[in-house]
N, C-alpha and C positions, 0 to 999 in steps of 0.2 A: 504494500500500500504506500500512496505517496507522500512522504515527509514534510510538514509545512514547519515554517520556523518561526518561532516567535521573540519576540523580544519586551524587557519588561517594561510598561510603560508609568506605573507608580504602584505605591503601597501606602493604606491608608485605614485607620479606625472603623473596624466592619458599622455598618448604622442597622446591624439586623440581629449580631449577636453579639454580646457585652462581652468584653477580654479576647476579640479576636478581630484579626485584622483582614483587608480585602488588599488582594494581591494583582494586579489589575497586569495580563499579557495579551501584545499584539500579534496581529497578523504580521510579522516583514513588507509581507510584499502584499498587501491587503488591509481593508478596514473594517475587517472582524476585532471585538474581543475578548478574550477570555479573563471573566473574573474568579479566583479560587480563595475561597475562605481557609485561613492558617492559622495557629497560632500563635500568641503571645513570642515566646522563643522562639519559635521559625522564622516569623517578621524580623524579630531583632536580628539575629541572624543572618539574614538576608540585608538587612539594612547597614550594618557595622560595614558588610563587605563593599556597597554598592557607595560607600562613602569613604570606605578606604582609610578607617581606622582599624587600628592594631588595638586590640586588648590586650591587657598586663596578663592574663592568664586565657591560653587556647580555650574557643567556645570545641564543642562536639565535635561540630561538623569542620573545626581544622582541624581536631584531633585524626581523622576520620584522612582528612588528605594529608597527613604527616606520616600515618600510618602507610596507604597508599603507594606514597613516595619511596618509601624505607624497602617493601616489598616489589619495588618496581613493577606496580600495574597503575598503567594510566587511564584516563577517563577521557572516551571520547565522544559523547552527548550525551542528553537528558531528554527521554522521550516520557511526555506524557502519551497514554498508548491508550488509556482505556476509560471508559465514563459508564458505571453502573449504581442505578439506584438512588441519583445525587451524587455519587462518591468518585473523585478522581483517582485513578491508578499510573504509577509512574514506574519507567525500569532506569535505571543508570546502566547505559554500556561502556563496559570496560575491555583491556585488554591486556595481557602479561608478557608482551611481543611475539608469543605465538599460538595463543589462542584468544579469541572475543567471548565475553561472557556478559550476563546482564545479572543486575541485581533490582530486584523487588524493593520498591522505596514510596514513600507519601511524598506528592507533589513537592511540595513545602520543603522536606530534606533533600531531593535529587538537586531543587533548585541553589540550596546554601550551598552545596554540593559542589553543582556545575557555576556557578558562579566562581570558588576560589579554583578552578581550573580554568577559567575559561573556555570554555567550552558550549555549542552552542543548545540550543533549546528546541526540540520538536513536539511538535503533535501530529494527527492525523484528521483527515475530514470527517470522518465520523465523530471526533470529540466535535469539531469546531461547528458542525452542523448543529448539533444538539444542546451546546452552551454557551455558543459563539454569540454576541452582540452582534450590531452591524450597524457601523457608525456610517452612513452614508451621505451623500455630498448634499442632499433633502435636508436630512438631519441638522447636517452643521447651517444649511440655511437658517433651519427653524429657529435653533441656538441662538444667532446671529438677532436675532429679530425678537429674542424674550428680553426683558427689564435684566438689566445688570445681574440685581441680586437672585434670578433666576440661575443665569450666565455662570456666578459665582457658585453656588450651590451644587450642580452638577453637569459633567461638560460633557460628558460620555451618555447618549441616549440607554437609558433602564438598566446605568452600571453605576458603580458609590462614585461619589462624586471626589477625585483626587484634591489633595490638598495644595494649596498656594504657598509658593516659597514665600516665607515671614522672617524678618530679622530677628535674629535673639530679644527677647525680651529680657534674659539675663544670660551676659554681662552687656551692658548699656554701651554705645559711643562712647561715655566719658572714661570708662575703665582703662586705665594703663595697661600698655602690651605686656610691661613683668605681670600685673596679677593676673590677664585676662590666660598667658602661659602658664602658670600657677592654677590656676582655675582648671585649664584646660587637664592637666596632671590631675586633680583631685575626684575631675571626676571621671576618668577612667581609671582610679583606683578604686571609685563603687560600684564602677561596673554603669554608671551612666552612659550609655551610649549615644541618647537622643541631646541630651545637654552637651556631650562632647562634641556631637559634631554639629554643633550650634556655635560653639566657640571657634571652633575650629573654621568654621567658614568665616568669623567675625575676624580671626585673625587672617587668613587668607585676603578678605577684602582689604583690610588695613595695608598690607602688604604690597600688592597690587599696586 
């Protein structure tokens, strides 16, 4: 069956179930998309990598590609393969240079997964028919044409509505680079990862 690729296009506070988040993937070559509800730690997970912070201590799923590495098998895509009953099914293919093998994985893990390999993202028309949105060139008219705070709310026709890049609300403009760097340390020593890289793009801007 034929392989469609997708790529992630945000990750955002589910507005359907409380402690879980909406993981929002496109079509590449198309304007389908697929929204898959994760969890609390799969999100973060996913999010630390896609922002390209280091945590003081390995989450899982770098444990998972340390490991990996050590045994010399690499990961060559992340196929979501299967949709029964509501429930997404996902395999990671691997390889040990002379044999390919797949592993049975939840969406959510193949993706933290294939994210710290790089490595690209499939699915099939069978998932994409049956969960697939379809953001079409109608739609983004319609968009176009609702009241702002419609606009803001939700961008993606009958998918959660992605969030807006916001500046820190802390550390402020006025915070000096030593403590906003000090800051930035303290809290990826608790394991914040959303406030870390809130700082971390204030210092980036600064920088710039």
């Amino acid at each position: 069956m034929k392989k469609i690729q997708l790529e992630i296009l945000g990750l955002s506070s589910s507005q359907s179930q409380s402690g879980s988040f909406a993981l929002i993937l496109g079509e590449k070559t198309g304007n389908r998309r697929l929204p898959i509800i994760i969890g609390m730690f799969e999100a973060q997970s996913i999010a630390i990598q896609i922002e390209k912070i280091n945590p003081n201590r390995p989450l899982t799923h770098d444990l998972f590609k340390s490991f990996a590495e050590q045994v010399h098998v690499a990961i060559l895509e992340v196929m979501i393969s299967d949709l029964k009953e509501g429930v997404f099914y996902s395999k990671i293919v691997c390889s040990d240079g002379a044999t390919t093998f797949e592993l049975d994985a939840r969406p959510s893990d193949a993706i933290a997964i294939g994210l710290r390999f790089g490595v690209p993202i499939y699915t099939v028309e069978s998932v994409l028919s049956e969960a697939g949105i379809i953001l079409s060139d109608l739609d983004e008219n319609a968009e176009d044409t609702d009241d702002e705070d419609e606009d803001e709310d939700d961008e993606d026709t009958g998918g959660p509505a992605r969030p807006e890049p916001t500046a820190p609300r802390e550390p402020s403009g006025q915070v000096p680079l030593e403590e906003l760097t000090k800051m930035l340390s303290q809290a990826l020593e608790r394991e914040d990862y959303e406030k870390a890289a809130k700082i971390r793009d204030e210092l980036n801007k600064r920088n710039s």
